[in-house]
Residue, then its C-alpha position, 0 to 999 in steps of 0.5 A: x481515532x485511528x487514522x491513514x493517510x496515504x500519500x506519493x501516487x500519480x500519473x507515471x509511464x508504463x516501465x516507470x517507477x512510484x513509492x507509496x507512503x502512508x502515515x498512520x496516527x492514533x493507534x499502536x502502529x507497532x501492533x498492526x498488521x499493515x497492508x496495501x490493496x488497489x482497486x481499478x475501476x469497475x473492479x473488486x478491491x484486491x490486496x496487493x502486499x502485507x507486511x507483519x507487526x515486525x516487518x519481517x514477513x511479508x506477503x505480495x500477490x503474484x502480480x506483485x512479486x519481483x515488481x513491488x516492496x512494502x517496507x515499514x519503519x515502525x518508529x516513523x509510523x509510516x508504510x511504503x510501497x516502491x513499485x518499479x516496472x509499473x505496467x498500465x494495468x496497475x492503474x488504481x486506486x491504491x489503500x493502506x489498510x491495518x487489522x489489529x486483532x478484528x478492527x481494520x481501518x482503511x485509508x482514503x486512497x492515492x490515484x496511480x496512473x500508468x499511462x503513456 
């Protein structure tokens, strides 16, 4: 059974910086295309950043760019998110989220806080 297990978020100050890891077990993590999405409160789910199967595409929103990078290291299972100059507006609920083909499956979720 496909499983994502997210791990490495807080509470941080606002210029501060987190890495976000997630741990993915019992699917073809090579074959998946693998994202990170937030959600703050009494807000929709946004996609934050993706990366492909390879590791070499990549995609950020624009409230990303030049603030966050996803990485993924396919032998270790794993995908990372380094966020720096973290501002208290990316306080939420961060996800791991894989597709391969149409299935897509989603982590519990890690808390960021940003706040002084």
């Amino acid at each position: 059974q496909a499983q994502l297990v997210e791990s490495g978020g807080g509470l941080v100050q606002p210029g501060g910086s987190l890495k976000l890891s997630c741990t993915a077990s019992g699917f073809i993590f090579g074959s998946g295309i693998m994202s990170w999405y937030r959600q703050a409160p009494e807000k929709e789910r946004e996609l934050v950043a993706t990366i492909d199967a390879t590791g070499r595409r990549t995609n950020y929103a624009d409230s990303a760019k030049g603030r966050f990078t996803i990485s993924r290291d396919n032998s270790k299972r794993t995908v990372s998110l380094q966020m720096n100059s973290l501002r208290p507006e990316d306080t939420a609920v961060y996800y791991c989220h894989v597709r391969i083909g149409t299935a897509i499956k989603w982590g519990q979720g890690t808390q960021v806080t940003v706040s002084s």
